[in-house]
C-alpha positions as CSV (number, residue, x, y, z in Angstrom):
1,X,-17.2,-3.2,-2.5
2,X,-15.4,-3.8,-5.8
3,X,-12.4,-5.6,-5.6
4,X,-10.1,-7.2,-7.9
5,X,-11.5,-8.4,-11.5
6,X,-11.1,-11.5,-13.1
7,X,-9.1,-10.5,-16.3
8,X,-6.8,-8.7,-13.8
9,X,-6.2,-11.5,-11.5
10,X,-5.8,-13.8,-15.0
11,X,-3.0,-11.1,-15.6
12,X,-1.5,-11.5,-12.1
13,X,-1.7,-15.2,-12.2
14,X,-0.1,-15.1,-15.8
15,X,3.0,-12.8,-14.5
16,X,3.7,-15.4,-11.2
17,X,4.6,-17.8,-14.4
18,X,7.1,-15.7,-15.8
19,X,8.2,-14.4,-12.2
20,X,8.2,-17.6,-10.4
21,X,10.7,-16.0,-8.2
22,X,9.2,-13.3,-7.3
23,X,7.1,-13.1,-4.2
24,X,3.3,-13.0,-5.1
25,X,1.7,-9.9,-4.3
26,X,0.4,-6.4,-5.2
27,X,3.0,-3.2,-4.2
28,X,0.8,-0.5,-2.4
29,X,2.7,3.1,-3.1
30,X,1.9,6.7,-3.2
31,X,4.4,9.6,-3.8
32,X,4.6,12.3,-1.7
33,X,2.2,14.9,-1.4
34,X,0.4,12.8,-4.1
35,X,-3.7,12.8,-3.8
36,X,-3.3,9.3,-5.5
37,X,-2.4,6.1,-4.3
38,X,-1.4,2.7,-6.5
39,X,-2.0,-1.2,-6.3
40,X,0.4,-2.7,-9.1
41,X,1.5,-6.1,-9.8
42,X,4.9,-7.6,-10.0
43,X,4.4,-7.2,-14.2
44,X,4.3,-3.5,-13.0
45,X,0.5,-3.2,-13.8
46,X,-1.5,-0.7,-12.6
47,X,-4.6,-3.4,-10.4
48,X,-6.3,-0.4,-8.7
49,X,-6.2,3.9,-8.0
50,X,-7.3,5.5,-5.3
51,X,-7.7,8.9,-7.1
52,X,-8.6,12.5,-6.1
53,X,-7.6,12.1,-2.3
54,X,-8.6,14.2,-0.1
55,X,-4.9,16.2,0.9
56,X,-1.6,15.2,-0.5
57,X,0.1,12.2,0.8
58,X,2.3,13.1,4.4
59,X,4.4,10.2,4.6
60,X,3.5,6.3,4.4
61,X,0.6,4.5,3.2
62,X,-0.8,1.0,4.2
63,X,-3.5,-1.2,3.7
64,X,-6.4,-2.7,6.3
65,X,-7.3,-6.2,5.3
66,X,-10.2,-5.9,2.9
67,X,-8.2,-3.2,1.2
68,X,-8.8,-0.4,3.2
69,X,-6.2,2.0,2.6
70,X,-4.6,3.7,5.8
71,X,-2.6,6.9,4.7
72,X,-1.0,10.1,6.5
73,X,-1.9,13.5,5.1
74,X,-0.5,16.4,5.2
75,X,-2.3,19.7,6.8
76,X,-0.4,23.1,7.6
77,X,1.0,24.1,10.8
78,X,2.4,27.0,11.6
79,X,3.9,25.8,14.7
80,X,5.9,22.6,13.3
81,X,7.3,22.0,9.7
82,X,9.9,20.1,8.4
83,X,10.0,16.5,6.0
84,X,8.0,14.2,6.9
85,X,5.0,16.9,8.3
86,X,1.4,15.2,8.5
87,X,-1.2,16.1,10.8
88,X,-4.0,14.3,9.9
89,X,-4.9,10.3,9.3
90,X,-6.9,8.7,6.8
91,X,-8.8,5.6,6.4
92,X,-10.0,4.8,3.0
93,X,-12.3,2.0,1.8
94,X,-11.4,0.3,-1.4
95,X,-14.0,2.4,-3.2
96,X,-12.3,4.9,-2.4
97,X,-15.0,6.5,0.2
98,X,-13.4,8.3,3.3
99,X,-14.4,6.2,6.3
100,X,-12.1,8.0,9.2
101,X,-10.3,11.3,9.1
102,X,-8.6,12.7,11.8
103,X,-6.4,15.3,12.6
104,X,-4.1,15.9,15.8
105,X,-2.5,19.3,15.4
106,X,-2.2,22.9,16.9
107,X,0.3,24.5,18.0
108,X,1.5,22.2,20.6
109,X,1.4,19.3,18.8
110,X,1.3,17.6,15.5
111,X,1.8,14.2,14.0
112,X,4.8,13.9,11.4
113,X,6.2,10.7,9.4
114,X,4.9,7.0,10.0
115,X,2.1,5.5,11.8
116,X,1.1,1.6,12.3
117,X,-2.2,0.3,12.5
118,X,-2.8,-2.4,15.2
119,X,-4.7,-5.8,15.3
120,X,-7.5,-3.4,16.8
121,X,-7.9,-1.3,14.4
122,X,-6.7,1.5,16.4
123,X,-3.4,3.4,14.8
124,X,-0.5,4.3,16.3
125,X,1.1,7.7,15.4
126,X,4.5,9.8,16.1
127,X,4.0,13.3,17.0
128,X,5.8,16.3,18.0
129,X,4.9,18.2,21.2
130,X,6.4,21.9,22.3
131,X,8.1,22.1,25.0
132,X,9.8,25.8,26.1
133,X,13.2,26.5,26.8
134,X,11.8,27.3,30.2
135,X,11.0,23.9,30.5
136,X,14.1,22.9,28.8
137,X,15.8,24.3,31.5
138,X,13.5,22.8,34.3
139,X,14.9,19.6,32.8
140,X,18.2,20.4,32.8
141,X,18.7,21.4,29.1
142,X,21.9,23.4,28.2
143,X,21.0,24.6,24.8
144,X,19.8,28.0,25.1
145,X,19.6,29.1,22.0
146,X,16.5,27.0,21.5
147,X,14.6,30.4,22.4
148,X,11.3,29.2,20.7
149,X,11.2,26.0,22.3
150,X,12.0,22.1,21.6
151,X,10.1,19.6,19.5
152,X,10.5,16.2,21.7
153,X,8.4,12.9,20.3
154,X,4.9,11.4,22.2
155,X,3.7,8.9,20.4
156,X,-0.6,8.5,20.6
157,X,-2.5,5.3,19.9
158,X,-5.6,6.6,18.9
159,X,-8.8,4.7,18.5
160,X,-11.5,6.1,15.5
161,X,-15.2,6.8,17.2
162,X,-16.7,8.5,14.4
163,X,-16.1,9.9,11.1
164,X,-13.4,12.1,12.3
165,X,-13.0,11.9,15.9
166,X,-11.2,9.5,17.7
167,X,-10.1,8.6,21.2
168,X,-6.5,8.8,22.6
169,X,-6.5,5.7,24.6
170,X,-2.9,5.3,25.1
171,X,0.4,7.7,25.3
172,X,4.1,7.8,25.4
173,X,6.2,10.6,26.1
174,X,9.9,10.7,25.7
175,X,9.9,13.6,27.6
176,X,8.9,11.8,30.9
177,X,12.5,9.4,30.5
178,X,15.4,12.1,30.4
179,X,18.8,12.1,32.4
180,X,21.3,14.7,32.5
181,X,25.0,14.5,34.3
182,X,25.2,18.3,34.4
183,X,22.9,19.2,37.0
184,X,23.2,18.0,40.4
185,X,19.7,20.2,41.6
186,X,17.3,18.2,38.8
187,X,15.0,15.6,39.5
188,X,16.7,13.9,36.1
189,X,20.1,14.3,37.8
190,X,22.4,10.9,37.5
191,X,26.1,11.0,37.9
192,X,26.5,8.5,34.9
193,X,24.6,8.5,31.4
194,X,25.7,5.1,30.7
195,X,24.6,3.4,33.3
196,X,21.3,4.4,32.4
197,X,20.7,3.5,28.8
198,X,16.5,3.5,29.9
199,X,16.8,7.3,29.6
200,X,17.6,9.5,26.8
201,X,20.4,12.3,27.7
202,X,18.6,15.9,27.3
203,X,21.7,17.2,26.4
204,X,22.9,14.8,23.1
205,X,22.3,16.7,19.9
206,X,19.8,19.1,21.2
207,X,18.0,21.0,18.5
208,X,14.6,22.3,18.0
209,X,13.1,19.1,16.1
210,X,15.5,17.2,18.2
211,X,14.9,13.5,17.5
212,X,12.8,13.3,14.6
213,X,10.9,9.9,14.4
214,X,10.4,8.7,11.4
215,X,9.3,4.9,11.5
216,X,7.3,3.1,13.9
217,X,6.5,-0.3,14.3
218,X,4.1,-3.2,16.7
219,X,5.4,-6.4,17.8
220,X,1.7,-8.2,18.7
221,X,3.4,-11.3,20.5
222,X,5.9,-9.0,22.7
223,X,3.7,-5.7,22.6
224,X,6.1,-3.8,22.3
225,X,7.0,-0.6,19.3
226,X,9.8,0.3,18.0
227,X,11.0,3.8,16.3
228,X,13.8,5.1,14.2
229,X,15.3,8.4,14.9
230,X,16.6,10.7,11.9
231,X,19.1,12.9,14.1
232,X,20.0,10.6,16.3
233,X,20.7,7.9,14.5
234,X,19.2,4.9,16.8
235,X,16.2,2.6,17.3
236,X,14.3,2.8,20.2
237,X,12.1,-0.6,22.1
238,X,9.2,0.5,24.5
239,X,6.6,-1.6,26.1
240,X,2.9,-1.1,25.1
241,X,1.3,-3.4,27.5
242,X,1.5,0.1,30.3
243,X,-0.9,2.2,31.2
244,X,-0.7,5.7,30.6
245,X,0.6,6.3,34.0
246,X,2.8,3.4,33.5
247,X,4.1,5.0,30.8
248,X,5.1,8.1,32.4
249,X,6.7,6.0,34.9
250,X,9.9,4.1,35.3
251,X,8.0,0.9,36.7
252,X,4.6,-1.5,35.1
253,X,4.6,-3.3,32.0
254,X,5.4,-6.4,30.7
255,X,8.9,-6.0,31.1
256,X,8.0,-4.3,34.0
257,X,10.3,-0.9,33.3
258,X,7.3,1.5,32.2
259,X,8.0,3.4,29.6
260,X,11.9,3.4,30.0
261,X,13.8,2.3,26.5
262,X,14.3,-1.4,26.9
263,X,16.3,-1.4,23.9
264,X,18.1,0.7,22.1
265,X,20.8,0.4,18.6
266,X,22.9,2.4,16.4
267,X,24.6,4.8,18.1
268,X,26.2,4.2,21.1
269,X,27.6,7.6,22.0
270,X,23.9,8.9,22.3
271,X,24.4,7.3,26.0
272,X,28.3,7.9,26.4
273,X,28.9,4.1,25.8
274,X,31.8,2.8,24.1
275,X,31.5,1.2,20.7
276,X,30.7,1.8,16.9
277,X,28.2,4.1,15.1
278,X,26.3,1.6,12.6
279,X,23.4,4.0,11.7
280,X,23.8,7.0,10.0
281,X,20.4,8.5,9.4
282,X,18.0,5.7,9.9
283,X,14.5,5.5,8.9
284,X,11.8,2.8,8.9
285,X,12.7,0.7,12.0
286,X,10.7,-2.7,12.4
287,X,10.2,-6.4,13.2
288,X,10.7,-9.0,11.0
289,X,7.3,-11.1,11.1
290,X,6.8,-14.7,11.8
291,X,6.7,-16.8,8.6
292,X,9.6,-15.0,7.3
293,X,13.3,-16.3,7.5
294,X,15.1,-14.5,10.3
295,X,11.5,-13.6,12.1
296,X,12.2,-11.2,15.2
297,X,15.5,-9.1,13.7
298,X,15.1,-5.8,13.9
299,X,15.5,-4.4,10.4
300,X,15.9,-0.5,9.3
301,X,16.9,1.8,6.1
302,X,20.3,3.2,6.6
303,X,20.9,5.9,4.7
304,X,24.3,6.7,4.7
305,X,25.2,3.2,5.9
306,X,27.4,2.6,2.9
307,X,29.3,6.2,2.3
308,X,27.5,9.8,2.1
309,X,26.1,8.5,-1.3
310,X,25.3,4.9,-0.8
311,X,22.4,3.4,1.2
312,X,21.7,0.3,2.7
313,X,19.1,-1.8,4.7
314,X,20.8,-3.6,8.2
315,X,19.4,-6.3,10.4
316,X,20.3,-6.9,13.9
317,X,19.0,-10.1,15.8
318,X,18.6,-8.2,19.7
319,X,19.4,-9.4,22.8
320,X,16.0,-10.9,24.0
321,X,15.7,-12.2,27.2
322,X,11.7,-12.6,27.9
323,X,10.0,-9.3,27.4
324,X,13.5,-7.5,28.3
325,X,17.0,-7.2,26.7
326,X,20.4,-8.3,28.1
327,X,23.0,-5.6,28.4
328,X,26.6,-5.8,30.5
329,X,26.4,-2.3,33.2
330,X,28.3,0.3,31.6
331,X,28.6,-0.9,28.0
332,X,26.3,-0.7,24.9
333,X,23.4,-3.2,24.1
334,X,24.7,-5.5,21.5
335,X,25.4,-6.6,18.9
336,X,28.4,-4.3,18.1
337,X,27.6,-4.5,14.0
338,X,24.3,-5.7,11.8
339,X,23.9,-9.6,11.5
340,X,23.1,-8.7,7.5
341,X,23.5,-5.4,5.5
342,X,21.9,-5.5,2.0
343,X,23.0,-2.7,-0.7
344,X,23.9,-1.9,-3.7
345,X,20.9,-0.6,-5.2
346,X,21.7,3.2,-4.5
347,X,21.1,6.0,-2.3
348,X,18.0,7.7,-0.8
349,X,19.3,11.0,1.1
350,X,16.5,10.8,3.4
351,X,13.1,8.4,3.9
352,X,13.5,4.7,2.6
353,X,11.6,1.2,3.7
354,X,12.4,-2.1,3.3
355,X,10.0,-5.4,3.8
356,X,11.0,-8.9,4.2
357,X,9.0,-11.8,2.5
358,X,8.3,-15.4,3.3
359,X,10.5,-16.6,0.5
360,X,13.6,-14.3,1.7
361,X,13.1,-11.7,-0.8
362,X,13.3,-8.3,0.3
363,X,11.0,-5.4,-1.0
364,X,13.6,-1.8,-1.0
365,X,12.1,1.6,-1.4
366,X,14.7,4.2,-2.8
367,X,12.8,6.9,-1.7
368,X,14.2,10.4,-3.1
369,X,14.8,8.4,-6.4
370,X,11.2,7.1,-6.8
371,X,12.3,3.5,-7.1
372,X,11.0,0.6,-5.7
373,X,12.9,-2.6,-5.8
374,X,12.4,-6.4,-5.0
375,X,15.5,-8.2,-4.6
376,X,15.9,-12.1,-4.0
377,X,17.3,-14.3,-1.5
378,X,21.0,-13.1,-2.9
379,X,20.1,-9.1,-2.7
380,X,20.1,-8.9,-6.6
381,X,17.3,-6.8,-8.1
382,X,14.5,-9.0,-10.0
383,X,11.6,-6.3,-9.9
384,X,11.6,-2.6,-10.5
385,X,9.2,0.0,-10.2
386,X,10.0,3.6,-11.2
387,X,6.8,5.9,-9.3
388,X,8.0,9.5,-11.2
389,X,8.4,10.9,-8.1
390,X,9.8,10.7,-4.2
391,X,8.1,8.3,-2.0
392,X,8.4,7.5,1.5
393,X,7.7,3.9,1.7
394,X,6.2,1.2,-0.2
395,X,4.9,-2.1,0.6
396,X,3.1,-5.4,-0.8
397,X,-0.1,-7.4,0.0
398,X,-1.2,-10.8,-1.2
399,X,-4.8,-10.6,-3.4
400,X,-6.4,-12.8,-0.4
401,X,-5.2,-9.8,2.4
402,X,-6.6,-6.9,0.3
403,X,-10.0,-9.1,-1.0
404,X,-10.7,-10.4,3.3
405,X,-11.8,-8.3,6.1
406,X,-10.1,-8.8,8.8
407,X,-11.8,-11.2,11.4
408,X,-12.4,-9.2,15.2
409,X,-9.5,-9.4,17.0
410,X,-9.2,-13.0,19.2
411,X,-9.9,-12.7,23.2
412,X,-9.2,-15.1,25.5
413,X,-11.0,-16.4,28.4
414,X,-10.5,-19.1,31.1
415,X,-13.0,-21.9,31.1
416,X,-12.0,-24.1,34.3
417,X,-8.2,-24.8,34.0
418,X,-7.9,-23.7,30.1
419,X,-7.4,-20.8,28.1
420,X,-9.5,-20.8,25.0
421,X,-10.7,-18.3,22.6
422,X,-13.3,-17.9,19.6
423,X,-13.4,-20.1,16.9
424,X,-10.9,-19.5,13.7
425,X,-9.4,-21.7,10.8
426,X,-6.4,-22.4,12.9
427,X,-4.6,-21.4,16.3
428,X,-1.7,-20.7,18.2
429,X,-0.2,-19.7,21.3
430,X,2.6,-17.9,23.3
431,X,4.2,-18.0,26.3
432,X,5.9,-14.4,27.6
433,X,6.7,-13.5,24.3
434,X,7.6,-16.9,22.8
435,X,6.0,-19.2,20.4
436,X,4.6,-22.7,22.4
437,X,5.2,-26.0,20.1
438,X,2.6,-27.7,19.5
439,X,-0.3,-25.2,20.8
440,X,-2.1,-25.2,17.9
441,X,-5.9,-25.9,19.2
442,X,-8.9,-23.5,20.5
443,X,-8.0,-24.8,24.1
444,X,-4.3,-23.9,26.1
445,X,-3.9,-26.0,29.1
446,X,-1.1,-23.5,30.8
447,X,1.2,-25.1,33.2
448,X,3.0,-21.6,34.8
449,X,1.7,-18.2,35.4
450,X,2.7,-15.4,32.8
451,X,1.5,-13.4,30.0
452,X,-0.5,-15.5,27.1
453,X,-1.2,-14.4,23.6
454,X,-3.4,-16.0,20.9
455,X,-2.8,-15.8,17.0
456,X,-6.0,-17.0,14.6
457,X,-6.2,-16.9,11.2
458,X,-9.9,-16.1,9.0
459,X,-11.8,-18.7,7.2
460,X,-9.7,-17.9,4.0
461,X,-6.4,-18.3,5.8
462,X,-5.4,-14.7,4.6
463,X,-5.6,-13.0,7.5
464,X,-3.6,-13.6,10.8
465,X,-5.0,-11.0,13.9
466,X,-3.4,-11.3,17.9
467,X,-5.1,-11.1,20.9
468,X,-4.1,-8.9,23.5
469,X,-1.8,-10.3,26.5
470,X,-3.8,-12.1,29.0
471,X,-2.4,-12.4,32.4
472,X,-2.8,-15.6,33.6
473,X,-2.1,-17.1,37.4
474,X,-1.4,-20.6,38.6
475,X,-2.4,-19.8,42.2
476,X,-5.3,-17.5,41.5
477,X,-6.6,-20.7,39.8
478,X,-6.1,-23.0,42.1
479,X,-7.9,-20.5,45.0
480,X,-10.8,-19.6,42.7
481,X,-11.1,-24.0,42.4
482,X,-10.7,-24.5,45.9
483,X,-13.5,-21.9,46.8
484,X,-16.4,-23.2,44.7
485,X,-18.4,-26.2,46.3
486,X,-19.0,-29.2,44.6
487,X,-22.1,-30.9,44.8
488,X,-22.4,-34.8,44.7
């Protein structure tokens, strides 16, 4: 694999000495419906092209460790259309060889806007699914002039098997969590929408592409995604540690809720609470990652967050309380406003991203105007790339992410009372969703029963991968201990 040359990274090094400020990195972008894709660096040279794609770019773009370039195409459906219309996933090496392409469409379903790839490997997508207005009614839908049917969201996790196949090992369907108040005969019927923020309201805003996803996002220590809705201006938590079943269900998980929201922000009135509207189409929804100042707010685009003509980026620090989220009966999840708005560098009517560095710069992606900003600790513009065309997203990677493989994803075992896990450069551990002090070895001696997760880093210390939750018992210990014999 060819990576990144000398007399380029002697160019990159020389432009961190005039930038000192800026955060060290190469921005990944590709316009829309582009068959290209771009590496440049923060002196706004070009390091690498992926050139003559196969398809035109759907939405976002991202990269693998080792450079593996992970992008949403576009394919034609005569079913769904609309912004944002994909269909088909790509994985690209950083030779530019096609090593995974798949495509979920037909003309009950079809993948549209963001995806995320998780510490697996496997990639998480948003997707459309039909639903008639027969079954619109059967679920206690009013809007009957939705004659050809509704467009409500699943969202697949789908692992690649082979060149283009791939295994749907997990699902969500926002169809299997809606309430109504109309109703009385439905088995969705409840005699108060706000009481039950879990459920989305079948009858808020209903239109053919009714919610339209557009940004989706993991959170490896809580497993949990969230996703930004376009009409309905909010950001939606779910639990990913379920089942499939669980998922259809209002019970199982983590947080033990299924696949019920367990958050939700931006828009109160979408479940009759009282309070203020702060999102006003809202794209790219997602965590803040350790290392970064502020890690764990919640952080989306906000396009009309300003005025009609001026967009913005919020951040809201949620209620967490475990692997759930505190909310008073009756009234809407706080907070009532963002903890931080950054603006001032202009207006995207739709699509937009934003990404939050260890230095507290912020990388901004004006999407309809093709620019792509970094902005310091004080939101003031120190970087600007103009791509000659609309863009979705863009993001940046360190030389060491985009030059390592990622190592396989940590598991953890028990040997006698510990938790431990394969060898890496360093270590450490979490309790139910929060970081342990101090647990920095191979080896976890827990001391209560609950859900552990392990972060490693490679042998470069580029990379940082997550285990998987592993459910760990004090008293299933202590019986398994008391059971064996001892010989003396």
């Amino acid at each position: 694999m060819k990576k990144i040359v000398t007399s380029i990274s002697l160019l990159f090094l020389l432009s961190l000495v005039c930038n000192a400020q800026q955060w060290n990195g190469l921005t990944l972008y590709s316009n829309s419906n582009a068959t290209s894709a771009y590496l440049v660096d923060t002196s706004n040279v070009t390091v690498k092209t992926w050139s003559g794609l196969s398809g035109g770019t759907g939405y976002s773009s991202y990269l693998e460790p080792g450079g593996t370039l992970v992008r949403s195409v576009k394919v034609t459906n005569t079913t769904f259309n609309g912004g944002g219309a994909c269909g088909r996933m790509q994985k690209v090496n950083y030779s530019g060889s096609i090593v995974w392409d798949y495509t979920h469409s037909s003309s009950t379903y079809y993948t549209h806007h963001d995806h995320c790839v998780l510490p697996n490997g496997n990639v998480l997508m948003i997707a459309y699914e039909l639903k008639t207005q027969t079954e619109l009614a059967a679920a206690g839908g009013t809007n009957t002039a939705l004659t050809s049917g509704i467009w409500p969201e699943k969202i697949i996790e789908v692992q690649p098997t082979g060149a283009t196949t791939g295994n749907i090992v997990w699902e969500w369907h926002v169809w299997d969590h809606m309430v109504q108040n109309l109703n009385s005969s439905k088995a969705n019927y409840q005699t108060s929408i706000v009481n039950h923020p879990e459920l989305l309201n079948v009858n808020y805003k209903s239109t053919k592409d009714w919610m339209h996803m557009n940004g989706i996002d993991y959170n490896p220590i809580l497993d949990q995604i969230v996703v930004s809705s376009h009409n309905l201006n909010e950001w939606y938590v779910i639990d990913h540690s379920t089942t499939t079943a669980q998922a259809a269900s209002h019970i199982g998980g983590n947080a033990g809720k299924g696949g019920d929201f367990l958050y939700r922000w931006g828009n109160p009135a979408a479940y009759q609470a009282t309070g203020t509207a702060v999102l006003n189409v809202t794209h790219d929804s997602h965590w803040i990652p350790e290392g970064c100042p502020n890690a764990g707010r919640l952080v989306g685009f906000n396009n009309k967050g300003v005025s009609a003509t001026v967009s913005c980026f919020d951040q809201i620090m949620p209620p967490l309380s475990g692997y759930n989220y505190t909310i008073t009966a009756g009234s809407a999840f706080g907070p009532t406003s963002y903890d931080q708005r950054n603006s001032g560098f202009g207006y995207s009517s739709n699509m937009g991203s934003s990404e939050q560095f260890p230095n507290g710069n912020q990388l901004v992606c004006v999407a309809t105007a093709g620019k792509i900003y970094e902005l310091n600790a004080a939101g003031t513009p120190i970087y600007t790339i103009t791509t000659g065309g609309a863009l979705a997203q863009s993001h940046r990677y360190t030389t060491c992410f985009i030059n390592n493989a990622a190592p396989p994803q940590p598991t953890i075992t028990t040997s006698s009372n510990d938790l431990t896990t394969a060898t890496a450069t360093t270590y450490q551990w979490y309790y139910n969703g929060s970081l342990i002090s101090g647990a920095t070895s191979q080896n976890y001696t827990p001391t209560q029963s609950g859900i552990y997760v392990v972060r490693t880093t490679d042998a470069n210390g580029c990379v940082n991968v997550y285990s998987q939750g592993y459910a760990f018992s004090i008293a299933t210990e202590i019986e398994e201990l008391e059971g064996k014999t001892i010989s003396i």
